[in-house]
N, C-alpha and C positions, 0 to 999 in steps of 0.2 A: 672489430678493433679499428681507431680512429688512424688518422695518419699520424699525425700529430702523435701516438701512443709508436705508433710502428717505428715512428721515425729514430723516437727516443731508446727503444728496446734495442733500434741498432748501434746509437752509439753508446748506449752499458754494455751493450755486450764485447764492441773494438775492435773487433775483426770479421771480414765476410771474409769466405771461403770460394773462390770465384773456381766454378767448376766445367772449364772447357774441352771438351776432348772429341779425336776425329771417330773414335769409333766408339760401337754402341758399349756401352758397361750398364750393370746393375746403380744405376742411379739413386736410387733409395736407398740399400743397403749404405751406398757412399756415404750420402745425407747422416743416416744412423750410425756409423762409425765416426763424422766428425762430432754430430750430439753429443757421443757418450764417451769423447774427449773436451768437452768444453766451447767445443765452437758450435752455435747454432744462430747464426747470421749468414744463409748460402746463399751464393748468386749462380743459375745452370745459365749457361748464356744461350740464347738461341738458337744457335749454329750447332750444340751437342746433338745428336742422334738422340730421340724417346724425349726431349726435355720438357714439351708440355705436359705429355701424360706421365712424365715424373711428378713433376710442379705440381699435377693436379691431385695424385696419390699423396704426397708429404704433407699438402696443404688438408689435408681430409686427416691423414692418420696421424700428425706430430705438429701439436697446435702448440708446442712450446719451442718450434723453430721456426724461425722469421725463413720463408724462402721467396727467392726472388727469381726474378730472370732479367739477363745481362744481353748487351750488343743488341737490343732496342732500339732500331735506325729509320721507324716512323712509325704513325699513326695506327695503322693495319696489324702490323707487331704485338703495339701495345695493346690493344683491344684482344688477340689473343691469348695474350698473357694474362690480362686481367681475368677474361672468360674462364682459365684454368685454375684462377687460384692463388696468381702470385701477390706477394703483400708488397711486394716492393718493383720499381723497375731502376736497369740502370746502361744508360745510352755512352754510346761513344763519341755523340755529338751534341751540340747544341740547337737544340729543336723547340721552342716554345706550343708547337701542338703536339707536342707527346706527354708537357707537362698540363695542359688544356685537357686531353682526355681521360690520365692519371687521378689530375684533382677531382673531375665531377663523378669519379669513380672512388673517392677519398682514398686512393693509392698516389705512397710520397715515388721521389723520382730520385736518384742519385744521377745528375746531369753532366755527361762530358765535357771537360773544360783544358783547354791547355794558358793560351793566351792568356796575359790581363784584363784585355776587353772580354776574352771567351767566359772567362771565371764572371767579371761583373755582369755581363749577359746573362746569363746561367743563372746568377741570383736575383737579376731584375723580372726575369721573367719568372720568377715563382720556384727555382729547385728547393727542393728540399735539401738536400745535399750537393755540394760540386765534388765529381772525381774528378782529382787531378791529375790526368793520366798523357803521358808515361814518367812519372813521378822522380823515376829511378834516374834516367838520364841526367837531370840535372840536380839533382839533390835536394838534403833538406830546405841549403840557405835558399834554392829559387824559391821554394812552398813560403818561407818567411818573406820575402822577400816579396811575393804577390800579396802574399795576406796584408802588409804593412797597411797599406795604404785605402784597403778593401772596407767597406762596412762588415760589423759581426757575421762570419757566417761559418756554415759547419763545409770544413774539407776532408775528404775520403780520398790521400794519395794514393796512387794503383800502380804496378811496374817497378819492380828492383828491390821490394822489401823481403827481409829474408829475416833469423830468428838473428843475427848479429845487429839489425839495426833497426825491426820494428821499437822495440821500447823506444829510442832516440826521436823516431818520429812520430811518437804519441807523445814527447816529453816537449816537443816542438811544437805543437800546438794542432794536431792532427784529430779530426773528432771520431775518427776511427780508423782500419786500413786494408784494402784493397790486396787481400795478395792469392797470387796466382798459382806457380808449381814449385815455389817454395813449401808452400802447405798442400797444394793437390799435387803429390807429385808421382809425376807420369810412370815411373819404375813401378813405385807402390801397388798403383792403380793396375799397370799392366799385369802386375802378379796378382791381384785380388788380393796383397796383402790390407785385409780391412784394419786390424788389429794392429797395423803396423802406422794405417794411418790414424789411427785412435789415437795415438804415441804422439806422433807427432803435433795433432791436435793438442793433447795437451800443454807441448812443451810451449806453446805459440801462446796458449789462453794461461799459462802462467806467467807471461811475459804482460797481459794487459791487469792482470789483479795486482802486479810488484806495480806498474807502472798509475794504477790507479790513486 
């Protein structure tokens, strides 16, 4: 699958499921329980316990989910990630050799961006996507308010979105969104309720098909 294909698959789909936790859980299972709620755009961030030889199990056994891996903070990183499997990466900073050994691995990058300069950096250097993260802090009008003046580009807000105001900032011009323990969330997780976050996943992926 091309980047350029992956890239697109992420934002039909509108939401990644950004999956960070300090201790080990059934990873896959998680993955499978947000599937078969509607969400299948994940990001395990590096720092999870088991995430590469998750990445590399979901990437093998569930080719109809985009998984990625998050908090990609240099070269070394990425070339693990990539080794495992991951379709997608996505950094908390602005690195233009993380998106140097993405591309000639035809894997897209969703690139850390806060700034104005950070965001146009982010897109001169080749992202595929800028997250704009911590999104939440300052709201939607910052997100419009950087784009004004920006050339076309696809932004993945991250930080603060919850089910009362994703639609709002996909309605704003968001090309998909970043959310964290809104949708993984940590009670859930601690109880193994999978079923519980199935629920939730859907309540989230009904909120992108109204908003489509």
């Amino acid at each position: 699958m091309s980047r350029a294909t992956i890239s697109q698959q992420i934002v039909d789909n509108g939401i990644i499921a950004i999956v960070r936790a300090k201790q080990a859980i059934d990873l896959v299972k998680l993955v499978e329980s947000y599937a078969a709620g509607g969400i299948k755009t994940i990001e395990i961030t590096m720092n999870t316990p088991g995430a590469l030889s998750a990445v590399q199990e979901i990437a093998q056994r569930m080719p109809e989910v985009q998984i990625g891996v998050g908090t990609v903070r240099n070269t070394g990183e990425a070339g693990q990630a990539i080794e495992h499997g991951a379709r997608y990466l996505v950094t908390p900073i602005t690195d233009p050799e993380i998106i140097e050994i993405s591309h000639k691995n035809d894997i897209p990058v969703i690139m850390g961006a806060f700034t104005p300069t950070e965001v146009y950096n982010a897109h001169q250097f080749g992202a595929d996507m800028i997250k704009l993260f911590p999104a939440g802090n300052l709201g939607i009008s910052y997100m419009k308010a950087v784009l004004a003046p920006m050339p076309p580009m696809r932004i993945v807000p991250t930080g603060g979105i919850n089910l009362d105001n994703a639609r709002e900032w996909l309605d704003a011009g968001a090309s998909a969104l970043g959310i964290g323990s809104a949708l993984v969330d940590p009670a859930l997780i601690e109880n193994e309720d999978f079923a519980g976050l199935t629920q939730l996943a859907k309540e989230f992926a009904s909120l992108v098909e109204l908003s489509a």
